[in-house]
PDB file with one MODEL, atoms N, CA, C and O in Angstrom:
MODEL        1
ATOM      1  N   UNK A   1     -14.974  21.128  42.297  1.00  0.00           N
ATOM      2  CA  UNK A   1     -15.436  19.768  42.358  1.00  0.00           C
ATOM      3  C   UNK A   1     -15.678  19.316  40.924  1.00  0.00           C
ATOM      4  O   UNK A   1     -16.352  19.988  40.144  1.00  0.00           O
ATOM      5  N   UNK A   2     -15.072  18.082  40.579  1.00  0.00           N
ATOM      6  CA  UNK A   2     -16.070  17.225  39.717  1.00  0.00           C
ATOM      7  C   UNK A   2     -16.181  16.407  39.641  1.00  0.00           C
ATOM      8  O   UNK A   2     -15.452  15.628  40.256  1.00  0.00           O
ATOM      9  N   UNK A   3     -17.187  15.976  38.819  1.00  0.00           N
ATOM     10  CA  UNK A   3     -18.233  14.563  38.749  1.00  0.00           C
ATOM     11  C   UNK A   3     -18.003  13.875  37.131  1.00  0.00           C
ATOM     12  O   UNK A   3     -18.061  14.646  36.174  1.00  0.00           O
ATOM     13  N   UNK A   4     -17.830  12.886  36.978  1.00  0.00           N
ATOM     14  CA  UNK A   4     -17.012  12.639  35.549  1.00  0.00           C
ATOM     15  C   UNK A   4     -18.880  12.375  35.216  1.00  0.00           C
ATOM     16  O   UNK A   4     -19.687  11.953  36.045  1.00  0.00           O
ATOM     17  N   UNK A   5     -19.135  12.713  33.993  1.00  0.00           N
ATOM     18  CA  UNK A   5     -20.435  12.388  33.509  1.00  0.00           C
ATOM     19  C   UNK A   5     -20.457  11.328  32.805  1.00  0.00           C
ATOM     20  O   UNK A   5     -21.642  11.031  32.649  1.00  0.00           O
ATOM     21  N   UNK A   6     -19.769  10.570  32.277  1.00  0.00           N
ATOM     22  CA  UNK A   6     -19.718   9.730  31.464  1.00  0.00           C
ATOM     23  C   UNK A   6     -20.517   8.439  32.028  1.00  0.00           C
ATOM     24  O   UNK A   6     -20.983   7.603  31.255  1.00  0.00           O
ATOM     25  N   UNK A   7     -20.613   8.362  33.141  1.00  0.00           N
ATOM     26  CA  UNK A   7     -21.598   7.226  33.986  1.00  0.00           C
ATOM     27  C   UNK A   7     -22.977   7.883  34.266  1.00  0.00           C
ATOM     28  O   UNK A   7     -23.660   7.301  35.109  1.00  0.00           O
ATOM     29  N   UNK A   8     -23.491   8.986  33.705  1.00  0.00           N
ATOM     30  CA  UNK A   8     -24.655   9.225  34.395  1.00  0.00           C
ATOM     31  C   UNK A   8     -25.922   8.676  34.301  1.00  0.00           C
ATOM     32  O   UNK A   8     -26.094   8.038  33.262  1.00  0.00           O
ATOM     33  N   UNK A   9     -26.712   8.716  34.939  1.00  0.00           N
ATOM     34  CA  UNK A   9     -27.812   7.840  34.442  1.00  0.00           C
ATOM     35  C   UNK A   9     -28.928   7.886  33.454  1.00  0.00           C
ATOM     36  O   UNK A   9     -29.245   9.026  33.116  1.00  0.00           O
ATOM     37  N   UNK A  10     -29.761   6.661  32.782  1.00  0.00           N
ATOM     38  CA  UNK A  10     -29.782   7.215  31.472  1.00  0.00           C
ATOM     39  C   UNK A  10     -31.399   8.094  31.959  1.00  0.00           C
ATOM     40  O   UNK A  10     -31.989   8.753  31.103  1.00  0.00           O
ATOM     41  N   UNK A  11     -31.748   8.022  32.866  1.00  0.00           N
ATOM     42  CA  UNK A  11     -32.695   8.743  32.977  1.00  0.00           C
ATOM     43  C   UNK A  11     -33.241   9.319  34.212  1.00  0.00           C
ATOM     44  O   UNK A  11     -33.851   8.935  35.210  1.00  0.00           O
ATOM     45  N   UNK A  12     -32.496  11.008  33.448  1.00  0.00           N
ATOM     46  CA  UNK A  12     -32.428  11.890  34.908  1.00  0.00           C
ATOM     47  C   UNK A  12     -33.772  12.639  34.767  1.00  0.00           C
ATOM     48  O   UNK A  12     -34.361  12.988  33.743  1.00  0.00           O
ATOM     49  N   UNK A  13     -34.148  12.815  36.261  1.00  0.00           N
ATOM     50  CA  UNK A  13     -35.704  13.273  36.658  1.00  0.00           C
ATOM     51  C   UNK A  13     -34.791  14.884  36.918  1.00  0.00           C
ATOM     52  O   UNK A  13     -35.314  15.603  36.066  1.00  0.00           O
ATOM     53  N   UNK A  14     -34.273  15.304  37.277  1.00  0.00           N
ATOM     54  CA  UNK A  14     -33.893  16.246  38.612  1.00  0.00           C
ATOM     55  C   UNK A  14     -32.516  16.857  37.624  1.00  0.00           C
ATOM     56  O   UNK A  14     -31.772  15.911  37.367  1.00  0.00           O
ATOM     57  N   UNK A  15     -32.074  18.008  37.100  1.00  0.00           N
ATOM     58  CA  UNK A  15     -30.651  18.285  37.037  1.00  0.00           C
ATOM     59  C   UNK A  15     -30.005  19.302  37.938  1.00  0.00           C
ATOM     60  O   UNK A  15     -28.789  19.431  37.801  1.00  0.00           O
ATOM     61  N   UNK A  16     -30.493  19.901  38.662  1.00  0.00           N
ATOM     62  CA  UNK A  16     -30.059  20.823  39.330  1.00  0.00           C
ATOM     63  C   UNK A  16     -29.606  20.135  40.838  1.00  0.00           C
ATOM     64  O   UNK A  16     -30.209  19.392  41.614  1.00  0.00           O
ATOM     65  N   UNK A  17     -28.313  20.723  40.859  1.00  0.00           N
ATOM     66  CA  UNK A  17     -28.172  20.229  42.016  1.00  0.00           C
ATOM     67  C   UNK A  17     -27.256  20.941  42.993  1.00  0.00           C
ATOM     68  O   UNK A  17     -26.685  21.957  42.598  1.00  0.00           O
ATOM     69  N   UNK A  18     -27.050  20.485  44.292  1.00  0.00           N
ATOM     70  CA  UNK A  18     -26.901  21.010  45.764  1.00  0.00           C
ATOM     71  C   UNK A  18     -25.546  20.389  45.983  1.00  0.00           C
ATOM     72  O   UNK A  18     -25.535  19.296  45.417  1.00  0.00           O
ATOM     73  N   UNK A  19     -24.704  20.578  46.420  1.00  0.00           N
ATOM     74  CA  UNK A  19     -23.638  20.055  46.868  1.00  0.00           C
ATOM     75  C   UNK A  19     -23.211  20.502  48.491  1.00  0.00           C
ATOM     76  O   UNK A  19     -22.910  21.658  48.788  1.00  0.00           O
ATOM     77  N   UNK A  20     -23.240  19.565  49.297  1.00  0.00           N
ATOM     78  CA  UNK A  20     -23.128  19.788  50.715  1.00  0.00           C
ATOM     79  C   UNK A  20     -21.851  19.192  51.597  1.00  0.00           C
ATOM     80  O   UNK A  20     -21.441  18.042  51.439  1.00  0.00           O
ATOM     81  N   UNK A  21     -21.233  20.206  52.621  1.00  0.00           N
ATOM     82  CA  UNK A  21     -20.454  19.587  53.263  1.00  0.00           C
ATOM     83  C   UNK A  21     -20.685  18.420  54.385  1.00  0.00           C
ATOM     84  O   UNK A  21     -21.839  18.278  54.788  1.00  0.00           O
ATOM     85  N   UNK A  22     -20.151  17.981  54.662  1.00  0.00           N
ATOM     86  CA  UNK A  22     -20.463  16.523  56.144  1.00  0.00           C
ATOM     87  C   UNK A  22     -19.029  16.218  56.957  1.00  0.00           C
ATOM     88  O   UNK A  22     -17.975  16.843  56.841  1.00  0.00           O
ATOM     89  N   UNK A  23     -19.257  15.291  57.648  1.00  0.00           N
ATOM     90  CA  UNK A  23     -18.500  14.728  58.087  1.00  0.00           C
ATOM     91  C   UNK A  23     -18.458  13.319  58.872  1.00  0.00           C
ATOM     92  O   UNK A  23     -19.288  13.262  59.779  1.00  0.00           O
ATOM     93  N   UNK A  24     -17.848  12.445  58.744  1.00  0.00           N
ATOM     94  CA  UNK A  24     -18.133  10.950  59.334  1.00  0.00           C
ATOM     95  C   UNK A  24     -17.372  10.846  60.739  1.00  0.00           C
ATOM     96  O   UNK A  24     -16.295  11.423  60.889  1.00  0.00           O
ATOM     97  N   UNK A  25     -18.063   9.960  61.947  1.00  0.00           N
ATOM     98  CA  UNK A  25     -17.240  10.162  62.763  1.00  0.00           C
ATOM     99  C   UNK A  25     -17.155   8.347  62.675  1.00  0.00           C
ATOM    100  O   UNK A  25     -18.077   7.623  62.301  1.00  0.00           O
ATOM    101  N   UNK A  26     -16.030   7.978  63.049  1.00  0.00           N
ATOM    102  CA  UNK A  26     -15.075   6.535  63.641  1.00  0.00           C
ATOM    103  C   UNK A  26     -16.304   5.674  63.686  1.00  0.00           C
ATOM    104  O   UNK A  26     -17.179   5.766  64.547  1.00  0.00           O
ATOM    105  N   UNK A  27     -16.293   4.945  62.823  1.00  0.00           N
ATOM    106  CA  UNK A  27     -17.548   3.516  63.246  1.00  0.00           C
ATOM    107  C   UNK A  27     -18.747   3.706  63.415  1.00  0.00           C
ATOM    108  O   UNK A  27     -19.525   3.113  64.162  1.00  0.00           O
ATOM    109  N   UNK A  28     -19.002   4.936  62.392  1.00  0.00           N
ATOM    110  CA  UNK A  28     -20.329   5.701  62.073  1.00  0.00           C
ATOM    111  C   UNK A  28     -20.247   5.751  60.935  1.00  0.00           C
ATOM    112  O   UNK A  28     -19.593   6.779  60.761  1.00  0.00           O
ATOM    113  N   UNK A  29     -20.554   5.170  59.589  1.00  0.00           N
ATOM    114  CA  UNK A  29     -20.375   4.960  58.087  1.00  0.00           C
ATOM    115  C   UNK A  29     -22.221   5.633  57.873  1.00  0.00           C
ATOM    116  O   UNK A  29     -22.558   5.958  56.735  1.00  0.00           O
ATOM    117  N   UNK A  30     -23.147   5.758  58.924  1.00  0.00           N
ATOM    118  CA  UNK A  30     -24.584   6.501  58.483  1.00  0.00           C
ATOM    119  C   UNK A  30     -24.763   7.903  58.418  1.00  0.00           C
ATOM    120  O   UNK A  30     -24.833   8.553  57.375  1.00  0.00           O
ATOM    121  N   UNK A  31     -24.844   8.400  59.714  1.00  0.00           N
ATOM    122  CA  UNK A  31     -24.902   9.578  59.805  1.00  0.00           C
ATOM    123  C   UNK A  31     -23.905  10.498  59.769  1.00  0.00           C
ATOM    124  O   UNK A  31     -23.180  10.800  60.717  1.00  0.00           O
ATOM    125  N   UNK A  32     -23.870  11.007  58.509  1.00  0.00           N
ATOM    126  CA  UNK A  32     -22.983  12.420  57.325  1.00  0.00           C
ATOM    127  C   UNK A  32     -22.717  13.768  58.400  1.00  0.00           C
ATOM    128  O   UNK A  32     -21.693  14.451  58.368  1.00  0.00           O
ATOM    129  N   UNK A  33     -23.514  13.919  59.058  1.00  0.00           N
ATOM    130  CA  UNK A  33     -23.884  15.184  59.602  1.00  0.00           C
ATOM    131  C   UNK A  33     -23.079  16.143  58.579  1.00  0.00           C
ATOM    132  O   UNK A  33     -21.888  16.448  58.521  1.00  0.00           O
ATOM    133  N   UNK A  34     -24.346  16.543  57.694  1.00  0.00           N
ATOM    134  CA  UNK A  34     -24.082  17.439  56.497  1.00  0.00           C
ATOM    135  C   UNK A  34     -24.681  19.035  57.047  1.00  0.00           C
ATOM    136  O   UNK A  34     -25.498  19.251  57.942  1.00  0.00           O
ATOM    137  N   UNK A  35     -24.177  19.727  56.431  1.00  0.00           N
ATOM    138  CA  UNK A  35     -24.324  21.277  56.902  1.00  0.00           C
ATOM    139  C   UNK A  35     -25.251  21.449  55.554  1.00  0.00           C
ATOM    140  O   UNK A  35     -24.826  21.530  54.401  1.00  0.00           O
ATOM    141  N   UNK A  36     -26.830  21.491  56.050  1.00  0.00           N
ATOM    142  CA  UNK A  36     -27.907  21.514  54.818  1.00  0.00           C
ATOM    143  C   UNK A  36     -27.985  23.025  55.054  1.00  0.00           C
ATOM    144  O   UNK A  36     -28.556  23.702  54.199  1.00  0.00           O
ATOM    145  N   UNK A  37     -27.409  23.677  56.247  1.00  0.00           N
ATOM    146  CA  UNK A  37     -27.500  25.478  55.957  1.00  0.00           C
ATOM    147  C   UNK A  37     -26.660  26.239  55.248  1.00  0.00           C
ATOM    148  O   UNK A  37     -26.918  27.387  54.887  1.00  0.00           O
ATOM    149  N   UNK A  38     -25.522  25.574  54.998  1.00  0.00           N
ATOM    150  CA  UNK A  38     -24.573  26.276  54.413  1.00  0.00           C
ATOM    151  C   UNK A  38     -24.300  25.712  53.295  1.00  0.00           C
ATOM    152  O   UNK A  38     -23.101  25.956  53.161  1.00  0.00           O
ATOM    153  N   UNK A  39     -24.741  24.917  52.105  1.00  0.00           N
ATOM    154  CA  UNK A  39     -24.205  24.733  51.277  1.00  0.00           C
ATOM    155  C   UNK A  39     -23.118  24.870  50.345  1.00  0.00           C
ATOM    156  O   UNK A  39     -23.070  26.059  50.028  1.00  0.00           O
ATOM    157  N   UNK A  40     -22.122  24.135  49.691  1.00  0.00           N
ATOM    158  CA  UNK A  40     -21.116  24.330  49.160  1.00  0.00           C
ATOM    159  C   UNK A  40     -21.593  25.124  48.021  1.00  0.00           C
ATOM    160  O   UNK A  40     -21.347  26.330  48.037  1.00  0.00           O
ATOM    161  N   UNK A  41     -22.131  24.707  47.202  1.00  0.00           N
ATOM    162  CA  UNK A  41     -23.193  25.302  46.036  1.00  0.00           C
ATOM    163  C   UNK A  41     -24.233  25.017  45.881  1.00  0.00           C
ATOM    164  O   UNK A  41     -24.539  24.019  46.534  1.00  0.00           O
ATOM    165  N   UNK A  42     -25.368  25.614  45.018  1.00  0.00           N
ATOM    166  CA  UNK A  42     -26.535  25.006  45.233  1.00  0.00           C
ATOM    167  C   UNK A  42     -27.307  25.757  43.733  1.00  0.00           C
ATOM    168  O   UNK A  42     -26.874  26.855  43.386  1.00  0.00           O
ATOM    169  N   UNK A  43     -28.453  25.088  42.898  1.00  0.00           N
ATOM    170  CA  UNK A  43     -29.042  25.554  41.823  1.00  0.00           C
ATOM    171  C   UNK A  43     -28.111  25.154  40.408  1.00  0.00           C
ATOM    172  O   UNK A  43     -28.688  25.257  39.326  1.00  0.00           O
ATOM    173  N   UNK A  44     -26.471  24.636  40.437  1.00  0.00           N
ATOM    174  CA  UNK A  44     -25.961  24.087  39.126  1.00  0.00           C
ATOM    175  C   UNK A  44     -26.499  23.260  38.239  1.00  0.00           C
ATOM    176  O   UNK A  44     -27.278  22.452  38.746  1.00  0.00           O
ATOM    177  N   UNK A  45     -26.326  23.164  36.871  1.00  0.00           N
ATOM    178  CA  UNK A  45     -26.830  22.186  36.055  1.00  0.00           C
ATOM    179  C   UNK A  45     -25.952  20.862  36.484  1.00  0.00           C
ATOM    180  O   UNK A  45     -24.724  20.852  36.404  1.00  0.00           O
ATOM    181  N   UNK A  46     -26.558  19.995  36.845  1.00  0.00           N
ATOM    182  CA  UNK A  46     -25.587  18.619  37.009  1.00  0.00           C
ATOM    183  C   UNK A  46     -24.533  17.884  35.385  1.00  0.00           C
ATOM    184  O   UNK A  46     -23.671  17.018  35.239  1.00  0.00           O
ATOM    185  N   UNK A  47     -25.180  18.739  34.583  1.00  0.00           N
ATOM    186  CA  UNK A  47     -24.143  18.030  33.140  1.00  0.00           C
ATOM    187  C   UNK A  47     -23.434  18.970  33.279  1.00  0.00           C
ATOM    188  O   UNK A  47     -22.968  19.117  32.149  1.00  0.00           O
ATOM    189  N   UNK A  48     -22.961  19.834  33.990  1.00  0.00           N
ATOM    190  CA  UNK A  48     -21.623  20.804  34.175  1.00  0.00           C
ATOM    191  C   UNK A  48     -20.383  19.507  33.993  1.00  0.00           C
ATOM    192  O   UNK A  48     -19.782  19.173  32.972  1.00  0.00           O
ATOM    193  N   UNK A  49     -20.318  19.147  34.910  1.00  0.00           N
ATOM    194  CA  UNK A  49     -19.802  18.549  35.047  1.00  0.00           C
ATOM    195  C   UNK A  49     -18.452  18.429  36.442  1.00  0.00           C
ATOM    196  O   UNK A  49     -17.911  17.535  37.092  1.00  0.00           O
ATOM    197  N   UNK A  50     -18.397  19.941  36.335  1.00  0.00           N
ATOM    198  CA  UNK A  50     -17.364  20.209  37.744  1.00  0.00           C
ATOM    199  C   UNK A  50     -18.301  21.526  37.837  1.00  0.00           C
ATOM    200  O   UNK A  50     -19.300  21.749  37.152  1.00  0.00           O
ATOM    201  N   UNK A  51     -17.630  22.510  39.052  1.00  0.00           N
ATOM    202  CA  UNK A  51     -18.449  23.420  39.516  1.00  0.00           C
ATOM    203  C   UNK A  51     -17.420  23.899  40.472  1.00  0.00           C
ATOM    204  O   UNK A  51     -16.754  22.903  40.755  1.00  0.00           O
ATOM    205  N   UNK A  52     -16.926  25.009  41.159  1.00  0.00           N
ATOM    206  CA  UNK A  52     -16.271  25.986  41.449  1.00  0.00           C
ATOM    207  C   UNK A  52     -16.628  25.939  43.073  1.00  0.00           C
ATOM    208  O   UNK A  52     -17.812  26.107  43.365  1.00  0.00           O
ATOM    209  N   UNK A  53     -15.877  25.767  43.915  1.00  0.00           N
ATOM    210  CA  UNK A  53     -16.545  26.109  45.604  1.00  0.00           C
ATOM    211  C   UNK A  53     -15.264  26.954  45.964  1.00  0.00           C
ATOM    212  O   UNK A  53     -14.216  26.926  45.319  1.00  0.00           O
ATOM    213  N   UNK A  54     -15.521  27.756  47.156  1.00  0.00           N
ATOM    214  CA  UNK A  54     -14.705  28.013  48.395  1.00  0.00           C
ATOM    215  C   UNK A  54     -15.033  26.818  49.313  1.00  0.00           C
ATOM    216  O   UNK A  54     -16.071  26.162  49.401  1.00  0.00           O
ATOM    217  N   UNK A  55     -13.686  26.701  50.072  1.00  0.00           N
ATOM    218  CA  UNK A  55     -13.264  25.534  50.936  1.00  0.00           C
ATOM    219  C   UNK A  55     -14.028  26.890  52.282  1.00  0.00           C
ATOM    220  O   UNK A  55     -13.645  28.060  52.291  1.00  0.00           O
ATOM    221  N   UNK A  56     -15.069  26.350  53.235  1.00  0.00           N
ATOM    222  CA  UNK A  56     -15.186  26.898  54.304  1.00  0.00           C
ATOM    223  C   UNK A  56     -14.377  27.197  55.388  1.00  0.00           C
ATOM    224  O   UNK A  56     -13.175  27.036  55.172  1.00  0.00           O
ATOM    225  N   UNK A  57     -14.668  27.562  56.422  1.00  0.00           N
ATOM    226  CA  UNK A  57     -13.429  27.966  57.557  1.00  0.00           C
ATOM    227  C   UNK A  57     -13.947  26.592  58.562  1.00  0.00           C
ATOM    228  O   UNK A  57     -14.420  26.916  59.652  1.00  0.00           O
ATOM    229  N   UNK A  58     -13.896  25.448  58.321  1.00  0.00           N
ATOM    230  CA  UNK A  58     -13.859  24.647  59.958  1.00  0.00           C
ATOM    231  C   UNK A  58     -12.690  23.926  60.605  1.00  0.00           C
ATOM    232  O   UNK A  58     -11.498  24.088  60.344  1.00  0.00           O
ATOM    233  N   UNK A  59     -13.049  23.383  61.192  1.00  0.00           N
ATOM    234  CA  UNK A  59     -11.647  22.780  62.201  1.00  0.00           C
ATOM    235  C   UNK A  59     -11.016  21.573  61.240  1.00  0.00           C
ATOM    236  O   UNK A  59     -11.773  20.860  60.582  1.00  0.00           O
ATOM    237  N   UNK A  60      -9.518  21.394  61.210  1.00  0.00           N
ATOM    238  CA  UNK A  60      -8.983  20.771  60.651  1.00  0.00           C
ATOM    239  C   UNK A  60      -9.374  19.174  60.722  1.00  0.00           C
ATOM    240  O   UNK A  60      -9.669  18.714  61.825  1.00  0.00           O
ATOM    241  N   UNK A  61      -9.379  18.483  59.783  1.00  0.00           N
ATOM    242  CA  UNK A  61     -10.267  17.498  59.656  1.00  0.00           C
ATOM    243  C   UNK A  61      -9.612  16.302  58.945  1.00  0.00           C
ATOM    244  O   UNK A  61      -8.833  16.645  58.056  1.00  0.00           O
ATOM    245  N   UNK A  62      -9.792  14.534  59.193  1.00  0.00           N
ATOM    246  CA  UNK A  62      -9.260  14.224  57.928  1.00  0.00           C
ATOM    247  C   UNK A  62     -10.377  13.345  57.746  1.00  0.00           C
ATOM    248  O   UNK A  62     -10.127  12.243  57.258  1.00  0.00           O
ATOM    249  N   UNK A  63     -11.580  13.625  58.047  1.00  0.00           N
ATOM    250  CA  UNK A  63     -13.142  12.956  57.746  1.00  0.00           C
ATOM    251  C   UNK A  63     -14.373  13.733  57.141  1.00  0.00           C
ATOM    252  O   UNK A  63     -15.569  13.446  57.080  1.00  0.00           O
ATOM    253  N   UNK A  64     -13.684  14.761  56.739  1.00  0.00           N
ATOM    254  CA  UNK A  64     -14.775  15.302  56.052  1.00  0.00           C
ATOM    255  C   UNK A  64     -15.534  14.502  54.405  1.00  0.00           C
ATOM    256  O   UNK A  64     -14.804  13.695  53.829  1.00  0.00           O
ATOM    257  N   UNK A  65     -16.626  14.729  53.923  1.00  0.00           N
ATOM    258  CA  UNK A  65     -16.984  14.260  53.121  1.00  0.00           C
ATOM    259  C   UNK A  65     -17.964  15.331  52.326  1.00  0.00           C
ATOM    260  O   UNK A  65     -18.647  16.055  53.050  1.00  0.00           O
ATOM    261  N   UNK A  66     -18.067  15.463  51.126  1.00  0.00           N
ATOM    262  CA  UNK A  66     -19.231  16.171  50.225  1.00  0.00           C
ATOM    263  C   UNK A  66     -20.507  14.930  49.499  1.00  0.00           C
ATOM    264  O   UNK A  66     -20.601  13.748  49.168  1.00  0.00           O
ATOM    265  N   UNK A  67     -21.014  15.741  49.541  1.00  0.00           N
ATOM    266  CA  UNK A  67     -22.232  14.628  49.098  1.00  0.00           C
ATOM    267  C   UNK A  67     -23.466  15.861  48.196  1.00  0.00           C
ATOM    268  O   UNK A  67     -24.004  16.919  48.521  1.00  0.00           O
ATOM    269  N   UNK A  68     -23.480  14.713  46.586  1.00  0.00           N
ATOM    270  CA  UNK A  68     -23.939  15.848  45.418  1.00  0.00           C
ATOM    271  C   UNK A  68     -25.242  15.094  45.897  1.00  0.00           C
ATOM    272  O   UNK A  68     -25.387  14.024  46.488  1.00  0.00           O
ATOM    273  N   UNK A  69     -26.205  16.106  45.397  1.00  0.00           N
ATOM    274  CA  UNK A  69     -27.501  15.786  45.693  1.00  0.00           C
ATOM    275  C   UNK A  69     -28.216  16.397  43.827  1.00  0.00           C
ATOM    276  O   UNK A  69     -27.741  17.335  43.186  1.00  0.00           O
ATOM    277  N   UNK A  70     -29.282  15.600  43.435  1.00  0.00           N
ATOM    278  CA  UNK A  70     -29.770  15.993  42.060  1.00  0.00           C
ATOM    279  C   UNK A  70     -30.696  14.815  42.168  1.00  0.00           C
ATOM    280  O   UNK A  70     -31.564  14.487  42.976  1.00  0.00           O
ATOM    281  N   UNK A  71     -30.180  14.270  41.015  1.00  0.00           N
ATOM    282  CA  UNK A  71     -31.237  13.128  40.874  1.00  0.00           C
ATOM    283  C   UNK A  71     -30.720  11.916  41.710  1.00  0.00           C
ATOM    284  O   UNK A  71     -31.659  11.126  41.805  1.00  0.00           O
ATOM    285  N   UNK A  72     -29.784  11.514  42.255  1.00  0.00           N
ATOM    286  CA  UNK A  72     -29.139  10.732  43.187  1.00  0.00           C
ATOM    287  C   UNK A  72     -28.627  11.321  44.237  1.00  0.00           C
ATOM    288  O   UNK A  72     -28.552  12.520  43.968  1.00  0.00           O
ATOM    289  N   UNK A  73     -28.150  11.067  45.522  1.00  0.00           N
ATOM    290  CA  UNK A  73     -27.553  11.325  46.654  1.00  0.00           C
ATOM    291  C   UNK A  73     -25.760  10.594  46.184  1.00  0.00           C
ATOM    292  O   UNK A  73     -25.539   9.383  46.186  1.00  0.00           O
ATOM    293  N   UNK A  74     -24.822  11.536  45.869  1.00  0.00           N
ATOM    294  CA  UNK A  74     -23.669  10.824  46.370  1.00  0.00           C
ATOM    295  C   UNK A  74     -22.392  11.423  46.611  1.00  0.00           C
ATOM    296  O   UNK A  74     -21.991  12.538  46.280  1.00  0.00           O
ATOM    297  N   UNK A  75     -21.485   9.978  47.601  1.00  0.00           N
ATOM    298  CA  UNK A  75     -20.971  10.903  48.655  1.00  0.00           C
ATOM    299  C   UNK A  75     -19.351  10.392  48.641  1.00  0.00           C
ATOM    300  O   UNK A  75     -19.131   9.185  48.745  1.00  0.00           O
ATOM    301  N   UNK A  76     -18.369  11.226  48.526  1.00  0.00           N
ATOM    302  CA  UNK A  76     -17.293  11.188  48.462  1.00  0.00           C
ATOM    303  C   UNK A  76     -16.496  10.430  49.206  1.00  0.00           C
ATOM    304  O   UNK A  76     -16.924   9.982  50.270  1.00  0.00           O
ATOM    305  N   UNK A  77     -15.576  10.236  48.897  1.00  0.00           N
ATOM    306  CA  UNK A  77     -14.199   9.619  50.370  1.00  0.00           C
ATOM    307  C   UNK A  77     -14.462  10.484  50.781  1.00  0.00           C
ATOM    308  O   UNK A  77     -15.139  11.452  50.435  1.00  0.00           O
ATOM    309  N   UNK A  78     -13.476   9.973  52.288  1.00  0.00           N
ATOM    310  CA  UNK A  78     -13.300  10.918  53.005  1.00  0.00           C
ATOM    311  C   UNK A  78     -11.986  11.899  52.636  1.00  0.00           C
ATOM    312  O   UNK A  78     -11.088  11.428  51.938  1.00  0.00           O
ATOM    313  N   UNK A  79     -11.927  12.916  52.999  1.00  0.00           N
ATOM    314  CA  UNK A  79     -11.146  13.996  52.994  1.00  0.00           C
ATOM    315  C   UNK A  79     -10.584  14.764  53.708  1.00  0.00           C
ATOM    316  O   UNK A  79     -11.337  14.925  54.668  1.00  0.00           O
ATOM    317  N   UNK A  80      -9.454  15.517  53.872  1.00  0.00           N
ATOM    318  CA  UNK A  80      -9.201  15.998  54.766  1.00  0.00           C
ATOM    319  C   UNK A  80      -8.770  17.784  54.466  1.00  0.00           C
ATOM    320  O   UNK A  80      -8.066  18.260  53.575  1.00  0.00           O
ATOM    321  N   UNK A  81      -9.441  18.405  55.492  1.00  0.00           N
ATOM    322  CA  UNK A  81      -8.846  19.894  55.278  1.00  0.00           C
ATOM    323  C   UNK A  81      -8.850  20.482  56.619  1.00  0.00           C
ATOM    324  O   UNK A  81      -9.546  20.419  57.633  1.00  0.00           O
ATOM    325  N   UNK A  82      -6.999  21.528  55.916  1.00  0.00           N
ATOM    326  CA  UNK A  82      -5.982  21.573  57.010  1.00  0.00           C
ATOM    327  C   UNK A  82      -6.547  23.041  57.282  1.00  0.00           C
ATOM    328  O   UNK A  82      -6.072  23.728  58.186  1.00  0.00           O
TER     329      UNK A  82
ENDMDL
END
């Protein structure tokens, strides 16, 4: 994963951060239903800037979404994995 830093904000409370899987269903743009047990990664410095995951084992998808968590909540297109 990465996160281009060049927009970050000028004043971060929080650098460590969590990166989580989700998924959106059809005419549901609220609820992520994010997997807060399994995290993609979790404890990185957010000025990394990218960060290294394994893709999990779930059902083929083309609504999945990640969402970085630190000093902001934010959350990707959607995505798809085969």
């Amino acid at each position: 994963m990465r996160r281009d830093m060049s927009t970050r904000p000028r004043q971060v409370t929080n650098y460590e951060g969590r990166l989580v899987l989700g998924y959106l269903e059809d005419g549901d743009e609220v609820n992520e239903h994010l997997d807060f047990d399994h995290p993609l990664a979790e404890g990185f410095n957010l000025t990394q800037g990218q960060i290294h995951v394994h893709v999990p084992y779930v059902d083929s998808a083309n609504d999945y979404i990640v969402v970085l968590f630190g000093d902001s909540g934010n959350r990707s297109p959607r995505f798809t994995i085969v």
